[in-house]
MARMIKOL-904475 format. One record per residue (C-alpha): residue number from 1; x, y, z. Coordinates in steps of 0.02 Angstrom, whole numbers. Example, Ala and Ser with C-alpha at 12.3 -4.5 7.8 and 13.67 -1.06 7.14 Angstrom:
BEGIN
(rec 1,(615,-225,390)) (rec 2,(684,-53,357)) 
END
This chain:
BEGIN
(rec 1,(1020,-1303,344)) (rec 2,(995,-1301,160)) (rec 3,(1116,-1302,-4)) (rec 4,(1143,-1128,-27)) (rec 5,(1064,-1156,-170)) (rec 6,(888,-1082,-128)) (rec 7,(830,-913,-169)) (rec 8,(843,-804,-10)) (rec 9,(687,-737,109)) (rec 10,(518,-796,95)) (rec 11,(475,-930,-47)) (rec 12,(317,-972,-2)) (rec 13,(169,-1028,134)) (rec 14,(27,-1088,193)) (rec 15,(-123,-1034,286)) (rec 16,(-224,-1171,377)) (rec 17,(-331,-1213,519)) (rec 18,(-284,-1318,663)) (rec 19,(-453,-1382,748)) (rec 20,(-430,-1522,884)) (rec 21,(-554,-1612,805)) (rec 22,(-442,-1657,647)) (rec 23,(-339,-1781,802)) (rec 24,(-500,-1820,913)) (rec 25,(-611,-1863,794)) (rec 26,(-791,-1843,884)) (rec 27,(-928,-1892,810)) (rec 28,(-993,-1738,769)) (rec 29,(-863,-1701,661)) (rec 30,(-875,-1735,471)) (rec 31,(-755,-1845,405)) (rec 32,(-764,-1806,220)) (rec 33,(-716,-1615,276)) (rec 34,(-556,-1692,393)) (rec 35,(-514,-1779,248)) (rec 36,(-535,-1657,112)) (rec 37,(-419,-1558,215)) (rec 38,(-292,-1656,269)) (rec 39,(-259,-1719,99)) (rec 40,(-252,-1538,17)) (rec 41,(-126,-1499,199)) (rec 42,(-29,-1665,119)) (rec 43,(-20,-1584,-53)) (rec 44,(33,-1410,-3)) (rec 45,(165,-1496,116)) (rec 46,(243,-1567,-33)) (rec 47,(252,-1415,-149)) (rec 48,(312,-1319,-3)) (rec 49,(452,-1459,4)) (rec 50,(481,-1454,-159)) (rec 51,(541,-1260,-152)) (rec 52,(700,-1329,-59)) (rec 53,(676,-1185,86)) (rec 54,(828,-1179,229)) (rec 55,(675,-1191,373)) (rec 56,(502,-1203,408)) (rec 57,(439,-1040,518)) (rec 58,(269,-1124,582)) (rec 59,(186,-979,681)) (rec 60,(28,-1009,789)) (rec 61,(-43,-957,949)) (rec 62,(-15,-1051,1138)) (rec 63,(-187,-1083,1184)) (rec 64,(-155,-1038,1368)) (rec 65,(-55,-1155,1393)) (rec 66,(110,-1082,1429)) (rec 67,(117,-898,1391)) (rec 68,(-41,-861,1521)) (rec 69,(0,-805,1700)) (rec 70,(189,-807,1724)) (rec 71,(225,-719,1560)) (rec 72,(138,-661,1384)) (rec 73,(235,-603,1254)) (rec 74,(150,-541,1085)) (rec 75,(304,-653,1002)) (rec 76,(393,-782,1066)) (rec 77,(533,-875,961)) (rec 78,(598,-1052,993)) (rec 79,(785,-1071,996)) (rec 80,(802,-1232,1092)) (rec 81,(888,-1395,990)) (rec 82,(723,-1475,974)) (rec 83,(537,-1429,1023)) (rec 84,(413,-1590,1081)) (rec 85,(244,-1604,1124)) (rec 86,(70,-1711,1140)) (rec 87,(-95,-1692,1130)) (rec 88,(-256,-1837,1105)) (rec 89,(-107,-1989,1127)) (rec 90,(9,-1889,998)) (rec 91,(187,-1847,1020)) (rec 92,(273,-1709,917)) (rec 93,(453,-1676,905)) (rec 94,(539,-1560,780)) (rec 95,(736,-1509,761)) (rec 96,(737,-1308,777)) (rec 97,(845,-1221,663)) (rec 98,(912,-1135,838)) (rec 99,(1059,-1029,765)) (rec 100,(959,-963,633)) (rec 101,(819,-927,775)) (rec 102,(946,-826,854)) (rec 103,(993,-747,719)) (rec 104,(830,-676,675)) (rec 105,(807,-630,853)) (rec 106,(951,-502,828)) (rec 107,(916,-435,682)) (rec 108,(715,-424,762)) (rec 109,(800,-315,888)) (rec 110,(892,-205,779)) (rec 111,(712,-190,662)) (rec 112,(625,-121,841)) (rec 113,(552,-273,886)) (rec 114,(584,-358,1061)) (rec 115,(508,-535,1051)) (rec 116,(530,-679,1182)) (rec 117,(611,-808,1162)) (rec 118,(625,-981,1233)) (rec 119,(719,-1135,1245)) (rec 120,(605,-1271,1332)) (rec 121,(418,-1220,1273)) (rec 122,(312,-1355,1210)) (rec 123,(185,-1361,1046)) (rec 124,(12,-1419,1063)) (rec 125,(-99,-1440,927)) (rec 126,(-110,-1281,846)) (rec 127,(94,-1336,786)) (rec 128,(82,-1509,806)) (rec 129,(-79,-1529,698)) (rec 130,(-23,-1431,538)) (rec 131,(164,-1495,535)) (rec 132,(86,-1673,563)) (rec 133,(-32,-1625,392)) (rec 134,(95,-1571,320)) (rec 135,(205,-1700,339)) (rec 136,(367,-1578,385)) (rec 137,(534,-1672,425)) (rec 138,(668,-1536,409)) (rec 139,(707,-1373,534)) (rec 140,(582,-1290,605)) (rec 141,(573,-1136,701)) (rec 142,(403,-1131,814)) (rec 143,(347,-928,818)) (rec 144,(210,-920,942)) (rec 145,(88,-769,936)) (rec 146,(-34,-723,1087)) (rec 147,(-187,-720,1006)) (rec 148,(-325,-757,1185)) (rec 149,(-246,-651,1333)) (rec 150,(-265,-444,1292)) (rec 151,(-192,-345,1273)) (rec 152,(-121,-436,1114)) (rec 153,(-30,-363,963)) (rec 154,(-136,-277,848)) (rec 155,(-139,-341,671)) (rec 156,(-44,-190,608)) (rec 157,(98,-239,714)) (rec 158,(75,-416,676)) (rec 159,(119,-396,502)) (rec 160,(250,-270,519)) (rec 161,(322,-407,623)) (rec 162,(303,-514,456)) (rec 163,(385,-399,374)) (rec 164,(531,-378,485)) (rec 165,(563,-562,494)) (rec 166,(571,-563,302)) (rec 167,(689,-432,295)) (rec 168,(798,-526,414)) (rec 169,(799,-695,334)) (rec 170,(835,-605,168)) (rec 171,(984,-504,233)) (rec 172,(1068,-668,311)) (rec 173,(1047,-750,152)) (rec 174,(934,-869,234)) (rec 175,(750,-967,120)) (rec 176,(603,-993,239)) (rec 177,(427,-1052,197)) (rec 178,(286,-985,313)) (rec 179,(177,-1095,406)) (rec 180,(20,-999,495)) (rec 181,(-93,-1116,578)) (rec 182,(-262,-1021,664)) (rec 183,(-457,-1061,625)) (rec 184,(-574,-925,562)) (rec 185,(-744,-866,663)) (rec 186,(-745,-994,811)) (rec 187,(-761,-959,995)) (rec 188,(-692,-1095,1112)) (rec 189,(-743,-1104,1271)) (rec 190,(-897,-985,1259)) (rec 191,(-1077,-999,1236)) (rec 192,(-1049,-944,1036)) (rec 193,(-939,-1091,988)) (rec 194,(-1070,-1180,865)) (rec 195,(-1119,-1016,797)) (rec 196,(-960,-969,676)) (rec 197,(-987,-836,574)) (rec 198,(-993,-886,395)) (rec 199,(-1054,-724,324)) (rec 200,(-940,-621,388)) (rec 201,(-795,-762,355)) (rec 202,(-850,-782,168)) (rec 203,(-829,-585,150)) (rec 204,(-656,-596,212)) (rec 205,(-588,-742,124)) (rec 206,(-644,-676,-32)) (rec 207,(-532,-534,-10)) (rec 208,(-389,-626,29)) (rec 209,(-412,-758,-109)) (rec 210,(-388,-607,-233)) (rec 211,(-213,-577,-160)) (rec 212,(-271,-441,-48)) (rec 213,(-182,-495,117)) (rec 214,(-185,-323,178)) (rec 215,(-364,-321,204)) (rec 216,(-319,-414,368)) (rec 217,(-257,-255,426)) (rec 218,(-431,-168,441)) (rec 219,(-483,-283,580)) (rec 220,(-460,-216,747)) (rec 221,(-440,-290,918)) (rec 222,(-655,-268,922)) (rec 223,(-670,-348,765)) (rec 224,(-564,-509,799)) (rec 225,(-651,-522,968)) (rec 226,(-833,-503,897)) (rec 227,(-813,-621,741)) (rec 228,(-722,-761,816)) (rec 229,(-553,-708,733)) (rec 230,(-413,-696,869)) (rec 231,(-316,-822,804)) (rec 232,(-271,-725,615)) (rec 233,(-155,-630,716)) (rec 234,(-40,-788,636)) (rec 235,(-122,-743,469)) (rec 236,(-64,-564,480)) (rec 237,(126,-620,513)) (rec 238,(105,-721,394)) (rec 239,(32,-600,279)) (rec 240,(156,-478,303)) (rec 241,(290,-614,241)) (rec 242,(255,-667,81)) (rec 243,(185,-477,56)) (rec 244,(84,-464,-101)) (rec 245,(50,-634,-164)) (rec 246,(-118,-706,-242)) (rec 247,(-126,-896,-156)) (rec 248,(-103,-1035,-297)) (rec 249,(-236,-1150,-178)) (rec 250,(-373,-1071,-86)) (rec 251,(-507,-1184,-2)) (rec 252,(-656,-1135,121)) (rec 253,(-747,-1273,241)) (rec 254,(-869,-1211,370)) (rec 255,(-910,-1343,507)) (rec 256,(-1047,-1318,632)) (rec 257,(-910,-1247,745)) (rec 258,(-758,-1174,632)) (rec 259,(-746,-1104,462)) (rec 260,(-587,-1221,375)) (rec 261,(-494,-1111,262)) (rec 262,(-333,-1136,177)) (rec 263,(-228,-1015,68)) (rec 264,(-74,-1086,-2)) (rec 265,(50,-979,-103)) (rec 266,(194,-1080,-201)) (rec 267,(235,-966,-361)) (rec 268,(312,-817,-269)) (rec 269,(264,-636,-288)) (rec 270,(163,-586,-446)) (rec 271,(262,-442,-535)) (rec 272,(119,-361,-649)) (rec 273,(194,-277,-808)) (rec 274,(49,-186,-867)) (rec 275,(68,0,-874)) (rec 276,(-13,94,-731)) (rec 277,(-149,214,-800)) (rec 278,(-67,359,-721)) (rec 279,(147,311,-764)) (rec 280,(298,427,-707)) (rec 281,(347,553,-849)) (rec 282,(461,474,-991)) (rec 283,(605,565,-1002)) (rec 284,(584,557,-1179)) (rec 285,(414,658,-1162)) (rec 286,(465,814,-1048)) (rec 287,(472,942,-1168)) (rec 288,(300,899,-1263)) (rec 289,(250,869,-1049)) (rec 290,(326,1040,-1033)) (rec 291,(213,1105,-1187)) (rec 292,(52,1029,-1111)) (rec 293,(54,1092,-968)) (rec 294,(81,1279,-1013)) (rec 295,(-69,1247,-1110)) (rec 296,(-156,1183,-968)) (rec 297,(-105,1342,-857)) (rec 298,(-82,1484,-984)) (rec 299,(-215,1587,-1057)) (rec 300,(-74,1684,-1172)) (rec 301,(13,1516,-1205)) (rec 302,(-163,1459,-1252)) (rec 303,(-196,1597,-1355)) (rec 304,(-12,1554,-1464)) (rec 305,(-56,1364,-1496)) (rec 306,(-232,1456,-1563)) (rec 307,(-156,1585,-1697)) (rec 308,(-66,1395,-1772)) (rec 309,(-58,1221,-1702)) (rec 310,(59,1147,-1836)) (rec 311,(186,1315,-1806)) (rec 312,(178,1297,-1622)) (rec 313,(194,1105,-1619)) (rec 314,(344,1133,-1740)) (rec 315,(418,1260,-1650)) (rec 316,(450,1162,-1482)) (rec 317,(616,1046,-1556)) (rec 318,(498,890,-1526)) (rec 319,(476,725,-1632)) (rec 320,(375,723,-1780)) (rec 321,(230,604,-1702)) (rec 322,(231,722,-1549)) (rec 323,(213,877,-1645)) (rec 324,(62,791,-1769)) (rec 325,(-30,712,-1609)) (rec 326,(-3,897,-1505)) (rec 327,(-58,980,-1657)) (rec 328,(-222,889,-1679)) (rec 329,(-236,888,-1474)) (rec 330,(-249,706,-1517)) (rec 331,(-236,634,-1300)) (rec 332,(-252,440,-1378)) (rec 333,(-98,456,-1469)) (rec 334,(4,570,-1331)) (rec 335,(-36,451,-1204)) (rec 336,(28,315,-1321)) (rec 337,(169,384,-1349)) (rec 338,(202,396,-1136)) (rec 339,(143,553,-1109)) (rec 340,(50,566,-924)) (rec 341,(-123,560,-967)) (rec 342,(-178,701,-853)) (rec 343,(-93,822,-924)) (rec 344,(-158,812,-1128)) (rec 345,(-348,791,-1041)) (rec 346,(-310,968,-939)) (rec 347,(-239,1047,-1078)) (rec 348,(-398,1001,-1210)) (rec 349,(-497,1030,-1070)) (rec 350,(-440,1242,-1045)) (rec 351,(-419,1236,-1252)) (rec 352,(-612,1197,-1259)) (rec 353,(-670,1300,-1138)) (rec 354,(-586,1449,-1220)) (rec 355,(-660,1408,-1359)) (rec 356,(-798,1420,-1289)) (rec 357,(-861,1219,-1303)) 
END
């Protein structure tokens, strides 16, 4: 199951949809848009490939088919040797990375979480169409979410789940890539299923397109149910992953029926080394920090730095640049020099008003 030569936990994912109608083919469906998308599903297979993970976690919701009257868990995982299945004159059949499945499972257990788990479940379309896209030929392990039959797991849970399985993967030194596979606003089986909602859709995407994956976690059970959306419960697992990530590949397809969207995140997590407008104190800075804030607080201390600036800028034992910016109240250059910016803006701001400014 890989060379050990992988970086550990999540490397990367995908986001895609899984529509029937990229297999059946109807006529009302446009070609051009099945096209556009299974060729983008054959790139992002290949970069995914390419980042040499130990397994393929391809997560996705049983559309009744199994997990419906006997038994419906929030999370099942498959730890069987291999995992079939067939839909419109298709048969899938993927090894399962089983010991690693239950591995996780234990270490799920020990993280609070109690999924299912099963040996002999099948995959319809929502697996078989995206690993088909995809073109996937190594390990798999098939995570199946109940997204149709409340109560179902909220997306809060959902992605703590995400997280859990990350953590889990990481500490046994195991590389996974993510594969969630569930359409946005569509409503099989009801009288709304040619009236997706592209507005609200658009709203979302655009969200998550900017790297903000947690916005999933503001839709509740109401939401998902009114908009179409059950099926991002896979999103949210999958979200809560790769964690905060801005997808390299983003694309968004309505249809008359679905909205096709794809996110696709290769590069890994995006460390930002600006510096936050509001940084810890530097250690180097306390005792001008120190100096500030008695100014900020201290009508007497106030009334010192008045009677001479340069003498009671001197006086504290700091650097020369400290003691010429505090002297001149000069916040630009303090804050420059890694001084928390609050506290030079509260200080100038009780020095003027006992001035009288």
């Amino acid at each position: 199951m890989g060379d050990g030569k992988s970086s550990m936990g999540v490397l990367g994912g995908v986001i895609m949809p899984h529509a029937p109608q990229f297999f059946t083919l109807p006529d009302t469906e446009d070609k051009a848009t099945v096209e556009r998308i299974s060729t983008l599903a054959g790139e992002n297979g290949r970069r995914l490939a390419a980042l040499a993970p130990d397994v393929w976690i391809v997560c996705a919701n049983d559309h009744a088919n199994q997990f419906f009257l006997q038994c419906v868990p929030p999370f099942t995982l498959h730890v069987g040797g291999e995992v079939r299945g067939h839909f419109a004159g298709r048969d899938f059949r993927y090894r399962v990375a089983s010991s690693l499945s239950l591995a996780l499972l234990r270490r799920l257990q020990e993280e609070g979480f109690d999924p299912a788990f099963t040996s002999t479940a099948e995959i319809d379309y929502a697996f078989g169409i995206p690993m088909t896209f995809l073109g996937i030929q190594s390990e798999v392990i098939p995570l199946y979410v109940n997204a149709y039959v409340p109560p179902q797991p909220s997306m809060e849970r959902c992605y703590q789940f995400g997280r859990a399985v990350a953590r889990a993967l990481s500490a046994l030194g195991k590389s996974a890539v993510i594969v969630a596979s569930g359409g946005m606003s569509h409503f099989p089986g009801t009288e709304r299923y040619g009236s997706p909602d592209v507005e609200f859709d658009r709203a979302l995407f655009t969200r998550l397109e900017e790297g903000n994956l947690r916005a999933l976690l503001a839709l509740d059970e109401r939401t998902l149910d009114d908009h179409g959306n059950v099926e991002l419960r896979s999103w949210a697992i999958a979200a809560g992953m790769l964690g905060e990530r801005k997808p390299d590949i983003v694309q968004f397809e309505p249809s008359w029926h679905h909205i096709y969207a794809t996110l696709a995140f290769y590069g890994g997590r995006a460390e930002r080394s600006d510096v936050l407008h509001y940084p810890s104190v530097h250690p180097e800075r306390v005792k001008l920090t120190e100096a500030l804030h008695r100014l900020a607080n201290d009508a007497s201390e106030r009334a010192r730095y008045f009677s001479d600036p340069a003498g009671y800028a001197a006086a504290l034992g700091v650097s020369a640049a400290e003691a010429t910016a505090l002297a001149a109240m000069d916040q630009k250059t303090m804050v420059a020099l890694g001084v928390h910016p609050l506290v030079p803006f509260l200080a100038k701001l009780q020095l003027d008003r006992q001035r009288g400014r």
